[in-house]
C-alpha positions in Angstrom: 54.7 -11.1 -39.2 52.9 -12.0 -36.3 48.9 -12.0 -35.9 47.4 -10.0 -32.7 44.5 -10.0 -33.4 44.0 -13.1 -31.8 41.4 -16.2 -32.3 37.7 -15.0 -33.9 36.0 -15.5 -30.9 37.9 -13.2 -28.7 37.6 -10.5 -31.3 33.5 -11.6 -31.7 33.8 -11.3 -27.3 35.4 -7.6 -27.6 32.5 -6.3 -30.4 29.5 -7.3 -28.4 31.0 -6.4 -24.7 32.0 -2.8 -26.2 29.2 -1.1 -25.0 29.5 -2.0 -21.5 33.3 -1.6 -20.8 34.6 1.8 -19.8 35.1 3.4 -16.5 32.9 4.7 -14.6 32.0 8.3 -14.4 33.3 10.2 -11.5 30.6 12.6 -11.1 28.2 9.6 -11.1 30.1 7.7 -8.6 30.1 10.3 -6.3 26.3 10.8 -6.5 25.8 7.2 -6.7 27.7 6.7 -3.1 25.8 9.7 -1.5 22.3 8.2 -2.7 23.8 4.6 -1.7 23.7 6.1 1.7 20.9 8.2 2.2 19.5 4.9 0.7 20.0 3.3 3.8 18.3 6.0 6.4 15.3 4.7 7.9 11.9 5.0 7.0 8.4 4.0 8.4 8.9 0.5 7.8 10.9 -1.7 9.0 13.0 -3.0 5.4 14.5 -6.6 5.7 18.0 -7.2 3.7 16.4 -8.3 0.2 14.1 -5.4 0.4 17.1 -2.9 1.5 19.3 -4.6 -1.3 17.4 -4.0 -4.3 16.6 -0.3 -2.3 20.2 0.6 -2.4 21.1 -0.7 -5.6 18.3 1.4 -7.1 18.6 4.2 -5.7 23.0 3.7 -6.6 21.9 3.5 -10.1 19.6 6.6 -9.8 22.5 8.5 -8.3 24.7 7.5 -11.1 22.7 8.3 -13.7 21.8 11.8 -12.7 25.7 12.0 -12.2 26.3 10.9 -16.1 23.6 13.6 -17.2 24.9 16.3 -14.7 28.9 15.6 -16.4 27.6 15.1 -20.0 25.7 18.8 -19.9 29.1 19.6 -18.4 30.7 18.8 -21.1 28.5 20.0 -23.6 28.8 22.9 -22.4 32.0 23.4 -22.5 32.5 24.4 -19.1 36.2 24.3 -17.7 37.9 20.4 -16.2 40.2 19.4 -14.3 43.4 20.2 -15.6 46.7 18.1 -14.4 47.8 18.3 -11.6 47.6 17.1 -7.9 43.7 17.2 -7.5 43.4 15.1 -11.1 46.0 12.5 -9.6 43.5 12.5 -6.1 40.6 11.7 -8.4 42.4 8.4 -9.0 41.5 7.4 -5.3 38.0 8.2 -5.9 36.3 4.6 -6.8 37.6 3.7 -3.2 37.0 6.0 -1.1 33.4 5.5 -2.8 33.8 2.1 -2.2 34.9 2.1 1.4 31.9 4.9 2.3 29.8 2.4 1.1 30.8 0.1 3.5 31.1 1.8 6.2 27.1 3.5 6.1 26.4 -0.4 5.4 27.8 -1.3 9.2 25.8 1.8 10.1 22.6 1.0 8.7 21.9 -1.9 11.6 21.1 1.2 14.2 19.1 2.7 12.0 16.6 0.0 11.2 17.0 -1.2 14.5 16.1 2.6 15.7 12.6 1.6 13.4 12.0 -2.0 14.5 12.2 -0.8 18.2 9.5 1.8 18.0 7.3 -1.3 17.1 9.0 -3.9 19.6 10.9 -5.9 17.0 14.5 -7.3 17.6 17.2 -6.0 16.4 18.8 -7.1 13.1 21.5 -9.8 13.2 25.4 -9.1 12.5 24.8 -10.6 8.5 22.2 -8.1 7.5 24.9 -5.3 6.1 27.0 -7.8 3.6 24.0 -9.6 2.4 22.4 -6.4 1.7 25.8 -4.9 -0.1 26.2 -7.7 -2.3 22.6 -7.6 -3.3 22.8 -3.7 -4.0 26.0 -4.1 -5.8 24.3 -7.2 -8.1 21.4 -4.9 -8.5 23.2 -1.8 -9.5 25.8 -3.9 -12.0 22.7 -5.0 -13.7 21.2 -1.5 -14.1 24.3 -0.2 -15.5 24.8 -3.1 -18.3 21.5 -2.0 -19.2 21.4 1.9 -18.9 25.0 1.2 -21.0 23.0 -0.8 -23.4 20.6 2.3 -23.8 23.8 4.4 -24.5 24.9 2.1 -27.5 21.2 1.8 -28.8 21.1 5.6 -29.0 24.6 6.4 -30.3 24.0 4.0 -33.0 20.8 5.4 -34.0 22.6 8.8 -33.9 25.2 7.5 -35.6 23.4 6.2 -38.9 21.0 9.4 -39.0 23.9 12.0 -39.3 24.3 11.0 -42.6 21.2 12.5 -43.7 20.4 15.1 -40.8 22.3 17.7 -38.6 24.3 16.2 -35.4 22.2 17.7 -32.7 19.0 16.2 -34.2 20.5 12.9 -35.1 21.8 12.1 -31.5 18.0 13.5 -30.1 16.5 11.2 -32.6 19.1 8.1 -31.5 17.8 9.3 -27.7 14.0 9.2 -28.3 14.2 6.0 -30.4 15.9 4.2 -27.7 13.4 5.6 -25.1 10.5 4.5 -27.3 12.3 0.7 -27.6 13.1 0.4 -23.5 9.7 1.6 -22.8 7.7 -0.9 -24.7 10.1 -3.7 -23.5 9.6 -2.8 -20.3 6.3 -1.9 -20.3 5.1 -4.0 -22.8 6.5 -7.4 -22.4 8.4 -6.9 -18.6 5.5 -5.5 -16.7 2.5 -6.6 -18.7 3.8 -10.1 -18.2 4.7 -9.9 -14.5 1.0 -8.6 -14.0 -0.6 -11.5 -15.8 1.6 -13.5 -13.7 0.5 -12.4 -10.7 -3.3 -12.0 -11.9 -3.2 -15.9 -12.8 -1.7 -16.2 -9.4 -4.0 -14.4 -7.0 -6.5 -16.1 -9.6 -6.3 -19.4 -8.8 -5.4 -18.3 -5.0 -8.8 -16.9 -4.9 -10.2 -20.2 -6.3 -8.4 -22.6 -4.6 -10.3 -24.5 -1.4 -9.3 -26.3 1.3 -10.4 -29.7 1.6 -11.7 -29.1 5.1 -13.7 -25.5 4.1 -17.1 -26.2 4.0 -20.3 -24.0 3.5 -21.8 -22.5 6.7 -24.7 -24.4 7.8 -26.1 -21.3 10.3 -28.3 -18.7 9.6 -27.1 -15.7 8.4 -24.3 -16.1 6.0 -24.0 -16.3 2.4 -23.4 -19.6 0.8 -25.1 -21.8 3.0 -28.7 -23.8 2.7 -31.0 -21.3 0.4 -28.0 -18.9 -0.2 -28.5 -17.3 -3.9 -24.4 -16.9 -4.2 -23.1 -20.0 -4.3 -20.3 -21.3 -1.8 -18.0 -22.2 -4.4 -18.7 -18.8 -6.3 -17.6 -16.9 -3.5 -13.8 -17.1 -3.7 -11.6 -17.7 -1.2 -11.7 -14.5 0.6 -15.2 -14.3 0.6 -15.7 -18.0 2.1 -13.3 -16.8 4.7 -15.3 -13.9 5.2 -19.2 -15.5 5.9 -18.1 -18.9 7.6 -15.7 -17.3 10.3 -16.8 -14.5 13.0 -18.6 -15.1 16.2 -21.9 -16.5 16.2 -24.8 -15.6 18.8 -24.4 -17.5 21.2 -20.6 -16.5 21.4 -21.6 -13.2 21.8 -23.7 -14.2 24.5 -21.8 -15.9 26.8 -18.8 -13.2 26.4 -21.9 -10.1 27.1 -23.7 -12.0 29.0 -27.2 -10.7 27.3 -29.0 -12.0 24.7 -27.9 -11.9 21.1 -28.7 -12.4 17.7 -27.2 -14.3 14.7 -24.9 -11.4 12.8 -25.7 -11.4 9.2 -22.9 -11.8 6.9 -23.2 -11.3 2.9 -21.0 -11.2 0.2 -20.9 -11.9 -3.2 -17.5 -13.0 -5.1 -16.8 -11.8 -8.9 -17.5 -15.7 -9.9 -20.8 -15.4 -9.0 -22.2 -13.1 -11.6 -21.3 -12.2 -14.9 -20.3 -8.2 -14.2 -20.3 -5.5 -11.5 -24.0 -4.5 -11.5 -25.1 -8.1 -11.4 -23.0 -8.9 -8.5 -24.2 -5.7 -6.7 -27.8 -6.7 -7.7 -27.5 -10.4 -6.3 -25.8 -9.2 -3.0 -29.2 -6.8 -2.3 -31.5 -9.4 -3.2 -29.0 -12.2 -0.9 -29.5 -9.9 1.7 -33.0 -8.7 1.8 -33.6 -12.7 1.8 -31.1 -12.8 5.0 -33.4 -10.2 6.6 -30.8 -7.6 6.6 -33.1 -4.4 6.4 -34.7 -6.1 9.3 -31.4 -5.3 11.8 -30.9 -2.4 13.5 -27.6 -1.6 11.9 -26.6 -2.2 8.3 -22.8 -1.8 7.4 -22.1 -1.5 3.2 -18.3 -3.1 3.2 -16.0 -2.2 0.6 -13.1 -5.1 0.6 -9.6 -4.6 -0.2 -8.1 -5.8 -3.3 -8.4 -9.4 -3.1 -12.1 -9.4 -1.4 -10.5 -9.9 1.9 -13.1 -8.1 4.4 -10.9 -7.6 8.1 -11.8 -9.5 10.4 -10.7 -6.8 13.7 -13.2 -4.7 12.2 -16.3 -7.4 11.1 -16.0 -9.4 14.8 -15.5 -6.1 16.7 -18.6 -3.9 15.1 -20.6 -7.7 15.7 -19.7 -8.0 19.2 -20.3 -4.4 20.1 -24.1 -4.4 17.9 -24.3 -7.8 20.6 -25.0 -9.8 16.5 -27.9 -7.3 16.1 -25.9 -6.4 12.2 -26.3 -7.1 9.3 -22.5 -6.2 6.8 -22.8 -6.7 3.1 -20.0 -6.9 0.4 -18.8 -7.7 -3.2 -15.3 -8.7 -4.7 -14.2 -6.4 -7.8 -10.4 -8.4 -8.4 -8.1 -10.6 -7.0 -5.1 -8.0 -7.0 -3.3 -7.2 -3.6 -4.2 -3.9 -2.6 -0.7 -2.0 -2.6 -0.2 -3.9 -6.6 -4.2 -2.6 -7.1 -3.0 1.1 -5.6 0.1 1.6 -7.7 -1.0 0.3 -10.8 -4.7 1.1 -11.2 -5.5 3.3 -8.3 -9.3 3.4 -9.3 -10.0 0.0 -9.9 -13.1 -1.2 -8.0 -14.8 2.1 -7.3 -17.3 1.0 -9.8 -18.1 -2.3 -7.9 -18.5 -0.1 -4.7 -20.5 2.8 -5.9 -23.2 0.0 -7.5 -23.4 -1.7 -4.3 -23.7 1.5 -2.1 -26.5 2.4 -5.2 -28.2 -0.8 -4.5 -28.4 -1.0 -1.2 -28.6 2.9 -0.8 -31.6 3.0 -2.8 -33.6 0.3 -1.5 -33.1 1.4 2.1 -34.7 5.0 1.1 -38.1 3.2 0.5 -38.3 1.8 3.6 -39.8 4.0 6.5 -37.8 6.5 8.3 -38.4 5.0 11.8 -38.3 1.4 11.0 -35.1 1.0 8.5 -31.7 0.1 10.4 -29.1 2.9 10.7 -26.5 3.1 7.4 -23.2 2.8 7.8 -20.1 2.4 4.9 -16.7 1.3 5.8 -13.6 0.0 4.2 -9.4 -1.1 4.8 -6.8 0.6 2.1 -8.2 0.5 -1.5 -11.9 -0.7 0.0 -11.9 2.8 2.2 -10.9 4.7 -1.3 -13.4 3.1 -3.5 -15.9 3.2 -0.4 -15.3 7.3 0.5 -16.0 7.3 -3.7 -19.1 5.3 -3.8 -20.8 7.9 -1.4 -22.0 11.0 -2.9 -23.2 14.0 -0.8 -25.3 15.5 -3.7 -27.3 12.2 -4.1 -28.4 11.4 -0.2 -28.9 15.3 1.0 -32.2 14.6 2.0 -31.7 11.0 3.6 -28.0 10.7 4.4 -26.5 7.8 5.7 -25.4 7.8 9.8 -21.6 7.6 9.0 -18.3 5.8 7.7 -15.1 3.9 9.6 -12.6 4.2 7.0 -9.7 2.7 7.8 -6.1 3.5 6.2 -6.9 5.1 3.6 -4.5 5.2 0.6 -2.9 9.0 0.2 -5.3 8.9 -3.4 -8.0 9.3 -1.3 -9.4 12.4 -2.1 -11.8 13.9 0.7 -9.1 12.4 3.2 -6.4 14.4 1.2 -8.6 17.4 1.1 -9.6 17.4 4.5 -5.9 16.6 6.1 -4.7 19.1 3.7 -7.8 21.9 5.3 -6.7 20.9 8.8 -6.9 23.1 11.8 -3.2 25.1 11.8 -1.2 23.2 14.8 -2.5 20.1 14.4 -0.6 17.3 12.6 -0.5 16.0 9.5 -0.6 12.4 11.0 -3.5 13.2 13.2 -5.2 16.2 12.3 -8.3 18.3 13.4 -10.9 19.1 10.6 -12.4 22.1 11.8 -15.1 21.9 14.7 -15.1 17.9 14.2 -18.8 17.6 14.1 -18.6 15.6 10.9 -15.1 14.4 10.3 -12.1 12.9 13.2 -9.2 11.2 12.8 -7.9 8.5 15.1 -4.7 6.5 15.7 -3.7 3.6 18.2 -4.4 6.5 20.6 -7.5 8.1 20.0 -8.7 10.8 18.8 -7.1 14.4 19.6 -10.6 15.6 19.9 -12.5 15.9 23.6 -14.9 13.0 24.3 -17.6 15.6 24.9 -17.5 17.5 22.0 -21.2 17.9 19.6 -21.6 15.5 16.3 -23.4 16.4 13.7 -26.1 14.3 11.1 -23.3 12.4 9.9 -20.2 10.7 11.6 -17.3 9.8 9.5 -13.9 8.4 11.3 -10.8 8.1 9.7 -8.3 5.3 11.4 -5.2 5.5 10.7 -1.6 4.9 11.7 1.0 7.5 10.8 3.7 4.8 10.4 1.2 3.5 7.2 2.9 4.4 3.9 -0.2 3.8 2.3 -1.7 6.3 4.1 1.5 8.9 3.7 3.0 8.1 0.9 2.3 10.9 -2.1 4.7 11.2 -5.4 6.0 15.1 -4.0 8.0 13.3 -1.5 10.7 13.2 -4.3 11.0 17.2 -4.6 9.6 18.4 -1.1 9.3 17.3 2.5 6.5 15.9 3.7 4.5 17.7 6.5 4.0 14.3 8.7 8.6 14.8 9.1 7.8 18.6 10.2 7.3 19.1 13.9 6.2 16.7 16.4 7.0 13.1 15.4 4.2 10.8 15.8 5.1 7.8 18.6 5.2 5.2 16.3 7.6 7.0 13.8 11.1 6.5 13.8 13.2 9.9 15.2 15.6 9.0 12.9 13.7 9.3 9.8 14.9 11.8 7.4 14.0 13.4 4.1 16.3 13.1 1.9 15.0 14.1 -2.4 14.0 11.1 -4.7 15.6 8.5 -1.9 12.5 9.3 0.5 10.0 8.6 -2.1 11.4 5.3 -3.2 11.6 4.5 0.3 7.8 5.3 1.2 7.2 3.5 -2.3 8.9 0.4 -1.1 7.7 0.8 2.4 3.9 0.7 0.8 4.6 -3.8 -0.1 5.6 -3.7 3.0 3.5 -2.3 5.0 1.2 -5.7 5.9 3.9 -7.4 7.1 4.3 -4.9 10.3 3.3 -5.8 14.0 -0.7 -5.8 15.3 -1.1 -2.2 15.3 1.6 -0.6 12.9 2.2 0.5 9.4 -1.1 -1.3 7.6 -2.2 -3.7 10.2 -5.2 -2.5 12.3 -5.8 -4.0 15.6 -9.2 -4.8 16.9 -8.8 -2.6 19.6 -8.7 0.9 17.5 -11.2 -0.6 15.5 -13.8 -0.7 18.8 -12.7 2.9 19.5 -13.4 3.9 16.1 -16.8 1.7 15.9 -17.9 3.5 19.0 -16.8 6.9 17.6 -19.0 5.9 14.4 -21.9 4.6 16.7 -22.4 7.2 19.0 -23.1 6.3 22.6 -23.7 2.5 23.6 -24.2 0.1 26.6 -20.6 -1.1 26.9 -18.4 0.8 29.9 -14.4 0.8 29.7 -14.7 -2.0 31.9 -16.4 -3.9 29.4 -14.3 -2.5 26.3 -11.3 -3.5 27.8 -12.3 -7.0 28.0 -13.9 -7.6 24.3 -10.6 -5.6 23.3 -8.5 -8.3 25.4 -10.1 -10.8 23.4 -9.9 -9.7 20.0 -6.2 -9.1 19.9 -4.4 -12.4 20.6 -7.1 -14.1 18.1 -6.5 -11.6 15.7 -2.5 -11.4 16.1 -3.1 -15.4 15.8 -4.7 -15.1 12.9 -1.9 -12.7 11.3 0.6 -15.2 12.6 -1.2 -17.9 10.2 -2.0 -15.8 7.3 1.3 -14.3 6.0 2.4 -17.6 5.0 0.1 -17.2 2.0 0.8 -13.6 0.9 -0.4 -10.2 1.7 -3.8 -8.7 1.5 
């Protein structure tokens, strides 16, 4: 009699590969296609075809699972199928016209990115973008399924051992939690811990690395040169960046044509002490030696996650003071900011609220009429961690003279309670907060509120650009619309943009790492010239006329879209 079982090896193949053959469900294909498709609606950034890949094939796998759940609870209970007939025999066409659905809404999505990129004066997408993305999505989604079949087999086997000594139902919730408990730790404890030490050693030794031609600033007024109590190679890389660029007096002068004094730049990088209060401690005593107190305007400077202080903002306040500033700041990690904000969304506030301490409290001793004005800012995580450092209750008797707080992250709280407490009519994206005396918002367009109209004590400005998923990005976009889609769209929003549930939310949570890499003036990049209108907001009334503005503003712009230009070969901020 003849043998068909065939050679060991092919049986050996069939065991192990078990698990993962089997068609597909039908429910889940279906669900699978229509998230595959909302998948590709546009968002407020602009997605290239690896980011859009591993989008889709997500968001595929989401759709299928939920279809797998939806037919199994079907099933269990006990609800009537599809009996024979001519529908059941259509069913049998169903993986294609999936399939070819698919590709169709891929040929589609070019318009609809495009319909983003031209809002923010990008070119169109080339003719390759929708096959490169489907084979991507389709590579991602195969690999979610081996695995989500994977958990499947882990579970029924588990399920399968325990109903020998328990009921069914509690054996196959047993076989479900144990698998859970295994995935999760894999994932979380060997997948992600190690990706994050990988990229901790990375930005590490980023933030250490130095040019052979960086050398410590011989001028007055920065950190790290002659006499400096931070050292220059203490500083990190951002932070070297930070003191040795900028303009220098007699820049200022020749562009104002008035006199003009040395800015004072000072910051302190996490080598250069051994913990937060330390660091905070050295930058005060760096920059009373600088003669900080001594200017007429003092600017605490919360950085973002790397140390990184921007530039738009530091050259335009300096320019606009004509160097008569002194700005102060200290580097709590060497995380990006959008890897700081989703996984440790309060990491650095204590680094920010002992510098403001610091600085806040030595500035209270010094006479009313002779200490410089106070002033807080920060860019993403720095404007979270900075809006945290600064409590009312502590300064109600000397408060500070305001805070430019520049795309905030949607954790933010008093920017999420006071968007939330807006005025009715206004938007979400650029809201009025009651008579404006103390709070306004402003985009690339100003402010909604009249030039003329009464500040109070304190003046806090909040710039920001509603195409910044940082800024409008919250978790409740998977369940509920967000109110920056309801009415008027915001110019530099996409018309197109839909909500669409759970595909909106990983599309704002994608958008957020890629939200640096927009134009000069979208999504997370702030251009100098919004940061002179905010400064001025911030500063109250000054000697420069629009004639004037217009011309630092026409300066500051091509160096600083230069300066993008050269930095995002080295990674985001």
């Amino acid at each position: 009699m003849r043998d068909t079982r065939g050679p060991p090896w092919r049986t050996a193949l069939l065991r192990l590969s078990a698990p993962y053959r089997g068609p597909l469900c039908r429910t889940g294909q279906v669900l699978g296609t229509l998230f595959f498709i909302a998948s590709l609606t546009p968002s407020l950034v602009p997605r290239g075809y690896v980011a859009q890949g591993l989008l889709s094939g997500v968001c595929v796998a989401l759709g299928y699972l939920i279809g797998v759940a939806l037919s199994a609870l079907w099933q269990r209970l006990m609800l009537p199928t599809l009996g024979e007939g001519r529908l059941r025999q259509a069913l049998r066409w169903l993986p294609w016209i999936c399939v070819l659905a698919c590709v169709l809404m891929a040929w589609w999505v070019r318009p609809w990115q495009d319909s983003v990129r031209a809002v923010m004066g990008l070119p169109p997408m080339d003719e390759g973008f929708s096959l490169r993305l489907l084979l991507l999505a389709l590579l991602v989604f195969a690999v979610l399924l081996v695995l989500g079949r994977a958990f499947a087999w882990v579970a029924g086997r588990v399920g399968t051992l325990s109903r020998r000594v328990m009921p069914a139902p509690v054996a196959r919730l047993l076989g479900i939690v144990v698998a859970a408990v295994l995935f999760f730790n894999i994932a979380n404890g060997v997948l992600l811990r190690g990706a994050l030490h990988a990229a901790d050693a990375s930005f590490r030794k980023a933030d250490a690395l130095m040019p052979p031609d960086a050398t410590a600033p011989d001028r007055p007024g920065s950190s790290g040169g002659p006499g400096s109590l931070v050292a220059w190679e203490q500083m990190g890389r951002a932070g070297r960046e930070y003191v040795s660029a900028g303009p220098d007096a007699a820049q200022i002068a020749a562009f104002t044509g008035r006199p003009a004094q040395q800015p004072i730049r000072v910051y302190a990088g996490l080598p250069s002490a051994p913990d937060a209060r330390a660091r905070a401690r050295l930058a005060l005593r760096e920059l009373q030696r600088q003669g900080g107190f001594e200017r007429s305007t003092l600017v605490v400077i919360t950085p973002t996650g790397t140390g990184w202080v921007d530039p738009a903002a530091a050259d335009s306040l300096e320019y606009l003071l004509h160097g008569d500033v002194a700005s102060v700041a200290v580097q709590y990690s060497y995380l990006s900011s959008p890897l700081s904000l989703l996984v440790e969304p309060e990491y650095g506030e204590e680094t920010s609220r002992l510098l403001f301490a610091e600085v806040y409290a030595y500035w209270r001793t010094l006479p009313a009429e002779a200490r410089p004005r106070l002033f807080v800012h920060g860019l993403s995580l720095g404007a979270m961690n900075s809006e945290r450092s600064v409590n009312l209750f502590d300064m109600i008797d000397s408060p500070i003279d305001g805070a430019l707080w520049s795309g905030p992250p949607f954790a933010t709280r008093t920017w999420r309670q006071t968007t939330n407490q807006r005025n009715p009519g206004s938007p979400e994206w650029l809201p009025v907060f009651r008579d404006s005396r103390a709070v306004r918002f402003m985009n690339q367009h100003g402010t909604p509120v009249p030039a003329d109209a009464p500040w109070g004590r304190m003046r806090v400005v909040y710039l920001q650009y509603a195409s910044d998923p940082i800024t409008f990005f919250t978790p409740n976009d998977a369940w509920r619309e967000p109110d920056w889609m309801v009415g008027p769209r915001a110019p530099d929003v996409s018309p197109a943009v839909r909500w669409y549930p759970l595909v909106s939310m990983l599309q704002l949570a994608l958008d957020m790492l890629l939200a640096d890499r927009t134009p000069m003036g979208y999504g997370h990049v702030f251009a100098p010239a919004h940061y002179i209108a905010g400064w001025q907001a911030v500063l109250g009334e000054g000697d420069w006329n629009r004639r004037d503005t217009a011309r630092l503003q026409d300066l500051l712009d091509p160096l600083r879209r230069q300066q993008i230009e050269q930095r995002r070969g080295g990674g985001s901020d």
